[in-house]
C-alpha positions in Angstrom: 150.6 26.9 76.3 147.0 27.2 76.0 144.8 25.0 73.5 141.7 27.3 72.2 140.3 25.0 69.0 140.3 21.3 69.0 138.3 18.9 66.4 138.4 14.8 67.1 138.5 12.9 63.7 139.8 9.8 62.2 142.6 10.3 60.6 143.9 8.3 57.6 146.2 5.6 58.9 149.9 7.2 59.3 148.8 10.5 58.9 149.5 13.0 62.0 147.6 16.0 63.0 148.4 19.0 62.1 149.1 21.8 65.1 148.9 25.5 64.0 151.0 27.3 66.9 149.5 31.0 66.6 152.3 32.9 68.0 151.9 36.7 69.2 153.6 39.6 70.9 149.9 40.5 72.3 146.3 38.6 72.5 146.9 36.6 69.7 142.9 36.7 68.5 143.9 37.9 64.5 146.1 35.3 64.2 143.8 32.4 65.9 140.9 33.9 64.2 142.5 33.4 60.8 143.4 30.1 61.2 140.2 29.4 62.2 139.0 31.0 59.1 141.5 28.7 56.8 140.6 25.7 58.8 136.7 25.9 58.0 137.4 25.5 54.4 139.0 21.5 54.9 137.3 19.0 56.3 136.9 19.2 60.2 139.6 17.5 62.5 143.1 17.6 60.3 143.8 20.1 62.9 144.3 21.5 66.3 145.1 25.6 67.0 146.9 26.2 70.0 147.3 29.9 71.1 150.8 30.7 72.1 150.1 35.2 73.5 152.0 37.6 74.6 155.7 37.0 73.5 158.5 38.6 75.3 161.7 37.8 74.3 163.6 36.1 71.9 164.6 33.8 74.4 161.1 32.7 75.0 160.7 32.8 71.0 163.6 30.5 70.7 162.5 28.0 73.6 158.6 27.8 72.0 160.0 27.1 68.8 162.1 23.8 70.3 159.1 22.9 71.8 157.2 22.4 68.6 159.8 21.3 66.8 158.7 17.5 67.8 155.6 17.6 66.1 153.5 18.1 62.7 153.5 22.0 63.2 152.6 25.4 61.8 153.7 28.3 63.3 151.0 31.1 61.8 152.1 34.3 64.2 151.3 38.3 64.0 154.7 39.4 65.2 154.9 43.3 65.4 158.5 43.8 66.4 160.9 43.0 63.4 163.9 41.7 65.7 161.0 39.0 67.4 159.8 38.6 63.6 163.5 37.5 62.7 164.4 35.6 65.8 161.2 33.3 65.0 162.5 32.7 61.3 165.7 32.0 62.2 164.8 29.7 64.9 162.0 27.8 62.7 164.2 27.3 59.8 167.2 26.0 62.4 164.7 23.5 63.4 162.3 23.0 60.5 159.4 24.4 61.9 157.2 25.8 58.8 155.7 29.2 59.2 153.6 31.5 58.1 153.8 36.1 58.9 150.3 36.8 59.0 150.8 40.5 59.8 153.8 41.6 58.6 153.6 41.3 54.9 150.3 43.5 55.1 152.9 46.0 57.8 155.4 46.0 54.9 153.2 47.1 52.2 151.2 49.8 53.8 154.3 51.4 54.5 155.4 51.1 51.3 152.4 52.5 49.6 152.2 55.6 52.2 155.7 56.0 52.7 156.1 55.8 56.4 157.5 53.8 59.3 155.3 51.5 61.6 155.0 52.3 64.8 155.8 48.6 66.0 153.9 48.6 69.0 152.2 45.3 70.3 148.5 45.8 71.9 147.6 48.7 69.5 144.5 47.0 68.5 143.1 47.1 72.0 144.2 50.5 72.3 141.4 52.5 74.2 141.2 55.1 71.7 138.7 57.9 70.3 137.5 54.8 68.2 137.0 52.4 71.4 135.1 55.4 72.8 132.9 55.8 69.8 132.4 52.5 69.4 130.6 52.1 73.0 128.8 55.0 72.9 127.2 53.2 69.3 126.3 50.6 71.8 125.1 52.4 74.2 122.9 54.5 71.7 121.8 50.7 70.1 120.7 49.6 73.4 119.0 52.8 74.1 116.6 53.3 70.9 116.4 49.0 70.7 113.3 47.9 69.4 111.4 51.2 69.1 111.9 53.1 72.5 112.1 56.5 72.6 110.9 57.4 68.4 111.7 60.9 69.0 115.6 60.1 69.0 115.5 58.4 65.7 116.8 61.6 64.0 120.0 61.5 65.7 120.8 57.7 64.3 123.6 57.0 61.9 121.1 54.1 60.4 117.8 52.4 61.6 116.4 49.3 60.7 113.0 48.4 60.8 111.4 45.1 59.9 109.4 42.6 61.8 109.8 40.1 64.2 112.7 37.8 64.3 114.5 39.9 61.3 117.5 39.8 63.6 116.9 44.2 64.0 118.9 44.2 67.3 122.0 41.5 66.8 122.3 43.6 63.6 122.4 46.9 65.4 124.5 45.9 67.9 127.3 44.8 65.5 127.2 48.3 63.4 127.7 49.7 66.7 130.6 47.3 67.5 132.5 46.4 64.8 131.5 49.9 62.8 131.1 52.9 65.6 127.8 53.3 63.8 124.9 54.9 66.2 122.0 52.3 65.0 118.0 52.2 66.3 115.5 49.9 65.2 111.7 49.7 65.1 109.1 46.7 64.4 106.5 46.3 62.0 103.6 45.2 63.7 100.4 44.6 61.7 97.5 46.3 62.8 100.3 49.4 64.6 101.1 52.4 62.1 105.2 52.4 62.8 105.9 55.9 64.6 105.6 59.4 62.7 109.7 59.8 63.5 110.0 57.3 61.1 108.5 59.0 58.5 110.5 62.3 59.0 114.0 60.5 58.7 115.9 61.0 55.7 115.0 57.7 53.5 118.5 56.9 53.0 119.5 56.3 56.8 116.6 53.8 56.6 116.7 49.8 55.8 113.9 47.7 55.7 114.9 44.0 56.1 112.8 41.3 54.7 113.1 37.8 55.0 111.5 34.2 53.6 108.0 33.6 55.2 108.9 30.1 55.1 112.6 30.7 57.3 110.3 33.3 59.1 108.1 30.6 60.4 110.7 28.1 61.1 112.4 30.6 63.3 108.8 31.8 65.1 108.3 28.3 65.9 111.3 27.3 67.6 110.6 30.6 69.0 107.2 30.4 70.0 108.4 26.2 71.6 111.1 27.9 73.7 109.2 30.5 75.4 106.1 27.9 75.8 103.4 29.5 73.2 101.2 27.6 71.9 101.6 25.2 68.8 98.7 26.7 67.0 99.5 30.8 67.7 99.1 33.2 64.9 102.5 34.3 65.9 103.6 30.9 63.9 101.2 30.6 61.9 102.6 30.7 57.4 99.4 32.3 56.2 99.7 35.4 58.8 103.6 35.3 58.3 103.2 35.4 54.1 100.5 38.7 55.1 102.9 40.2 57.5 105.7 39.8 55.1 103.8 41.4 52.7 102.5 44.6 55.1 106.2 45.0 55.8 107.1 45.5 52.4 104.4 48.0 51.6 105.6 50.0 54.5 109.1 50.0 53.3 107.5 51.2 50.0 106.1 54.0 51.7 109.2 54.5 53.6 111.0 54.6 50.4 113.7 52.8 52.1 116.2 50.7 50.5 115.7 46.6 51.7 118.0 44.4 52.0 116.7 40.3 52.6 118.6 38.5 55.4 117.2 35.1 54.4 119.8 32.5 55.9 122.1 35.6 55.9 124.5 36.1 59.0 124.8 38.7 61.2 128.2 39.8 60.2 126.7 39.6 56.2 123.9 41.9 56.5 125.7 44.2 58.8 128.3 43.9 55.7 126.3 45.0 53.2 124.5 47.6 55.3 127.2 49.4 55.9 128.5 49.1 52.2 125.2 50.3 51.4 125.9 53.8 53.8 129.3 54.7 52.1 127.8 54.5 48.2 
């Protein structure tokens, strides 16, 4: 029994912590990763995840469930075989264990709505598949044309984003290519360097510019420019060159005719969000 989230608080005075078992017939990462998700939105410390992977049997279902039976539980699991699904209700309500099927009410209804049987296979989302393949070759592609190298390939890109420095360009390409199979490149603004003609001959569409704050731009230069020992005073860092380059790379993404999309205090996984929702309008 593996513990993968932990928070230290104070708790009120006879109040226990809660433990949310995630139990799972493979990794267990959806279930952890939505209880992590729920548990961001209360207060931190009220509760502990502890992973509970790759179920067996409903032997080992029905000795886990005894086990947290003793304490202020939650059982949250992503069962994919009904008989394990059942054992693990039966079991929790014998004991008193609450729980909560993260997976199988979603299972039920897409089979309703397309009329067809799961498969009820454990591990499928880690299949190697033609998408796993796809998916690395998008990396390989984002790692390839990353910050401008190679401007002659830029045709063959799903999407490129151009924008300057500290626009988060290659986290952002990196997670199209990851988490969306998308083939992404990406290529700086530099004042005072006219962006590469390939640019220019790419559909307008497959192009986003993103802009940012000049004020969140400069607090992100400096920690930059203190980390890799630059000087305090370098133009790099400096909020009067930042405002001009901010508004250089907006001109070029006029000329560009390229939609923008401003990842001011925006995550990774946001922009890439709306990036992509921006591709299938």
């Amino acid at each position: 029994m593996s513990k993968t989230e932990t928070v230290e608080t104070k708790l009120p005075v006879g109040q226990r912590e809660l433990i949310i078992f995630t139990l799972s017939d493979s990794s267990g990462e959806t279930a952890s990763h939505v209880a992590q998700a729920a548990l961001v939105q209360f207060p931190p410390g009220f509760a502990s995840i502890y992973r509970l992977p790759q179920v067996r049997s409903c032997q080992q279902i029905s000795t886990l469930v005894r086990e947290i039976a003793t304490g202020n539980s939650l059982i949250a699991y992503t069962l994919v075989l009904p008989e394990y699904r059942e054992s693990l209700e039966q079991e929790a309500k014998k004991h008193g264990v609450p729980t909560l099927d993260i997976l199988g009410p979603l299972i039920s209804r897409i089979s309703g709505l397309t009329n067809s049987n799961p498969l009820s296979q454990p591990g499928r989302l880690h299949t190697l598949d033609e998408t796993y393949f796809r998916r690395m070759e998008a990396v390989n592609f984002a790692v390839r044309y990353d910050d401008g190298k190679n401007p002659d390939g830029l045709s063959q890109a799903d999407i490129i984003l151009t924008g300057l420095s500290r626009t988060s360009k290659t986290p952002n390409c990196m997670y199209l290519a990851q988490h969306y199979g998308l083939k992404s490149a990406n290529v700086p603004i530099v004042p005072g360097v006219d962006p590469p003609k390939a640019l220019f001959n790419v559909q307008a569409r497959k192009i986003i510019g993103l802009t940012i704050d000049p004020h969140l731009l400069h607090n992100l230069r400096t920690s930059r420019a203190q980390v890799i020992g630059m000087p305090a005073d370098t133009q790099y860092a400096d909020l009067d060159e930042i405002k001009s380059e901010v508004q250089y790379a907006r001109r070029i993404f006029r000329e560009l005719k390229c939609h923008m999309i401003d990842v001011s205090a925006k995550a990774i996984e946001e922009t890439s969000s709306e990036i992509f929702l921006y591709l299938r309008q």
